[in-house]
C-alpha positions in Angstrom: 32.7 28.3 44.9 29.4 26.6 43.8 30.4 22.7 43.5 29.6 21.2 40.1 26.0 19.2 40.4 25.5 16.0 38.9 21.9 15.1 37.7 20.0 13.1 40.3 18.7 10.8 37.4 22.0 10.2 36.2 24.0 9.4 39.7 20.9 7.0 40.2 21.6 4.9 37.1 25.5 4.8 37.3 24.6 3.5 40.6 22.2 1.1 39.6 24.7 -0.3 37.2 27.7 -0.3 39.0 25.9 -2.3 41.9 24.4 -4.7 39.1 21.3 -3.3 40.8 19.6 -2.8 37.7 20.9 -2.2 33.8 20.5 0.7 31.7 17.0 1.5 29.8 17.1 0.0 26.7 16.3 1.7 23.2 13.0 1.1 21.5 13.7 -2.0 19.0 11.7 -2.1 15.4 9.8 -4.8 14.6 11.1 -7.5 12.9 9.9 -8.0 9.4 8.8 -10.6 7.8 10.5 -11.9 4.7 8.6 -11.1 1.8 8.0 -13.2 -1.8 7.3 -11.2 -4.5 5.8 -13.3 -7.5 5.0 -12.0 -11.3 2.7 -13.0 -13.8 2.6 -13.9 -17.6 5.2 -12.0 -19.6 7.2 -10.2 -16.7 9.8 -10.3 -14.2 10.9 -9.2 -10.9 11.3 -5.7 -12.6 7.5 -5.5 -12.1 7.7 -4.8 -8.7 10.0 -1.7 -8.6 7.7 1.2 -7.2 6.9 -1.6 -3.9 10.9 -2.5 -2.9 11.7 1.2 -2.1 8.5 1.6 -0.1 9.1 -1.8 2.1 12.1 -0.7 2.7 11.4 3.2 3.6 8.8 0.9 5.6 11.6 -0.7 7.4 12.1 -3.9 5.8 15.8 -4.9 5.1 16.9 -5.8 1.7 17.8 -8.5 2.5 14.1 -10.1 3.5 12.7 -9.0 0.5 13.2 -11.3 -3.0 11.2 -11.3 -6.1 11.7 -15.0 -8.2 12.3 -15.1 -11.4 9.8 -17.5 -13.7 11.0 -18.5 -16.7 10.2 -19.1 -19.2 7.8 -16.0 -18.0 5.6 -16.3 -21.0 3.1 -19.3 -20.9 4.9 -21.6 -22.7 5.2 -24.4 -19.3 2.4 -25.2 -17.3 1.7 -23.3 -14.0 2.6 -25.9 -11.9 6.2 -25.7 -13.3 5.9 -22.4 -12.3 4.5 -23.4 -9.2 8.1 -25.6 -8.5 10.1 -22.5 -9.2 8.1 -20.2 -6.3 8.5 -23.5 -4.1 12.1 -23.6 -4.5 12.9 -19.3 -3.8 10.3 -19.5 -0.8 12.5 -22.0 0.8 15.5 -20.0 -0.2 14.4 -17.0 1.6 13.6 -19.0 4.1 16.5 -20.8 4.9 18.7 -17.3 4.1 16.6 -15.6 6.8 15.9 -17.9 8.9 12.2 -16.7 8.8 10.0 -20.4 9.6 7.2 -18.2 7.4 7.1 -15.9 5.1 4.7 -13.6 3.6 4.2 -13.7 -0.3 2.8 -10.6 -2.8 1.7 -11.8 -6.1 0.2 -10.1 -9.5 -1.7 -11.4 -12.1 -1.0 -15.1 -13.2 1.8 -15.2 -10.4 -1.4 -15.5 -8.0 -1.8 -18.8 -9.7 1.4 -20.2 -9.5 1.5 -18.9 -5.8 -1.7 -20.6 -5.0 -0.8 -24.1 -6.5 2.3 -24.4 -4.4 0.4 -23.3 -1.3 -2.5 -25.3 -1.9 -1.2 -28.2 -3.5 2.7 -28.6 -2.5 2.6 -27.8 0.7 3.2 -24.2 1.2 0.8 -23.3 3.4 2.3 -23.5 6.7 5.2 -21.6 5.2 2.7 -18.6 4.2 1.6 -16.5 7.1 0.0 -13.9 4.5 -0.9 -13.7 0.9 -1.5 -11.0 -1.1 -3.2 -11.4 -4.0 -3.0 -8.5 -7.1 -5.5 -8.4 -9.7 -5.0 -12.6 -9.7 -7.3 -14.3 -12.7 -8.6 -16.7 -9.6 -11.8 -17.5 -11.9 -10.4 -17.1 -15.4 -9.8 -14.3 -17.7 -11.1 -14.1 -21.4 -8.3 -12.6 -22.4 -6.9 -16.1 -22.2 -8.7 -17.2 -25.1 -6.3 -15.2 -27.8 -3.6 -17.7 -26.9 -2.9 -21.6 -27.0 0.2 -21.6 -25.0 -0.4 -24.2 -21.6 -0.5 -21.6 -19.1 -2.6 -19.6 -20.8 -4.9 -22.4 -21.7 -5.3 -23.0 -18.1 -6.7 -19.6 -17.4 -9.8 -19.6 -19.0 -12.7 -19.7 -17.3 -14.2 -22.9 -15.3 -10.5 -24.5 -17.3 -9.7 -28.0 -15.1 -6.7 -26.4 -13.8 -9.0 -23.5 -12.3 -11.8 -26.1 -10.9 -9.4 -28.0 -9.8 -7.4 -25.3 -7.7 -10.8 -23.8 -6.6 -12.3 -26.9 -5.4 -11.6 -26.4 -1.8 -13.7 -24.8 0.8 -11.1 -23.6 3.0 -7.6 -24.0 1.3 -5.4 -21.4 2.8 -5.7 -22.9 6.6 -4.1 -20.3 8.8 -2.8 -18.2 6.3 -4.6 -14.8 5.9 -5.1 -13.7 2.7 -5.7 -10.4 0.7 -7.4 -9.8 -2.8 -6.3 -6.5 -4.4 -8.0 -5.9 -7.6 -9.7 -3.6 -10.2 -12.9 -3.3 -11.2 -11.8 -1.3 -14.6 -9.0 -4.5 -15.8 -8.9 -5.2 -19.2 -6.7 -8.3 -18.7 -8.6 -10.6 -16.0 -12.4 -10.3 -17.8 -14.7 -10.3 -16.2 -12.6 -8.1 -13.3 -14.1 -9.6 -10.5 -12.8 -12.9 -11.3 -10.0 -12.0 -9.2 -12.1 -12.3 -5.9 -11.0 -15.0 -3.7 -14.0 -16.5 -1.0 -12.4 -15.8 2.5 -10.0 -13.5 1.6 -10.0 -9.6 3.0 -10.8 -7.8 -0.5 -10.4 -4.6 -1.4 -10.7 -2.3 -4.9 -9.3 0.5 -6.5 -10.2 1.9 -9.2 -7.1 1.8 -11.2 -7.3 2.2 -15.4 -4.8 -0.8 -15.9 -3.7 -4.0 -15.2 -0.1 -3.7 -14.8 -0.8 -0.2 -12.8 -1.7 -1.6 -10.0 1.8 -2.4 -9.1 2.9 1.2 -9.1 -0.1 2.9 -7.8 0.6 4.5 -4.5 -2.7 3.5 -2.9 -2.0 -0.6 -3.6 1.0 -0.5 -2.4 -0.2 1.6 0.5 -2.4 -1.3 1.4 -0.3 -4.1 0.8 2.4 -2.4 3.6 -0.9 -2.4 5.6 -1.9 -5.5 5.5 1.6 -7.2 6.3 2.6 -4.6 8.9 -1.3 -5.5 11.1 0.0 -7.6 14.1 -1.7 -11.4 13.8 -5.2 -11.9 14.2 -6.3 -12.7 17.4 
């Protein structure tokens, strides 16, 4: 009778750990990912960003390190630097929830504002590790001209509230940061006023504003850029 044979791999490693020789291989971990802040703009809400949660998630990023604020009132009626309190007070939420000593943040439109003010100017910027910046009226937009409401007023071109936030030559420090825009929006006028010195820019040519939330080739580049490992 042929006796049973046990795999010479397998006697080796029950070996191994019986003797406390050695301990089993382990499994391949995934990555852990960074909490993200998702900020919207001028007459929206977290609904905004419903084509990116499913793909950071398919990406491998749990629910639960991904949170989109809230502003309100949403429609221009405060200044931005109330607005700027309110993304101060969810990224230290998600930070203390996640225990995450950074986090990176994804904003649109006049959320880039609000999102810049409390990194620049209320000490955000060692919380940020990455910014992404969506079609963000950095230099003004035109558009803002058809309304008198405070925020609004302080997106016009060359406003105070815009020299003032764009005075610095290096404001981000440490924190890398992306601008996403297009050069056919009819809401930031001229378009490339959403071009930030020192930031990694890319375009796509996107019909509309508000598309360039759901268009498969922004989002594809915002997982990109906050799934690169650090610079060296």
């Amino acid at each position: 009778m042929t006796p049973h044979l046990v795999p010479r791999p397998l006697v080796l490693t029950l070996l191994a750990v019986l003797t406390g020789c050695a301990s089993l291989p382990k499994a391949p971990s995934t990555p852990e990912r960074v909490p993200v802040l998702f900020v919207h703009g001028t007459d929206d809400n977290p609904g905004a960003f419903f084509s990116m949660f499913p793909a950071f998630q398919e990406a491998g990023w749990p629910e639960e390190r991904l949170y989109a604020v809230r502003l309100h009132p949403n429609n221009g009626q405060m200044p931005i630097e109330v607005m700027a309190y309110q993304v101060r007070r969810a990224a230290e939420s998600l930070r203390e929830r996640t225990g995450a000593e950074r986090i990176d943040v994804v904003a649109f439109s006049q959320g880039t504002l609000s999102s810049r003010y409390w990194i620049q100017e209320l000490g955000g910027q060692p919380r940020v590790r990455r910014f992404v910046s969506i079609s963000g009226p950095h230099h003004g937009t035109r558009v803002a001209y058809l309304k008198s409401d405070p925020a609004i007023v302080q997106m016009r071109p060359d406003s105070d509230f815009l020299r003032e936030l764009n005075r610095r030559e290096d404001p981000f420090g440490d924190t890398e940061v992306f601008s996403f825009w297009t050069p056919l929006d009819a809401t930031v006028i001229p378009a490339d006023s959403a071009r930030l010195p020192g930031a990694t820019e890319r375009t796509f040519r996107v019909p509309l504003h508000q598309m360039m939330l759901s268009s498969p080739a922004v989002i594809s580049a915002t997982l990109e850029a906050l799934s690169q490992p650090p610079r060296p």
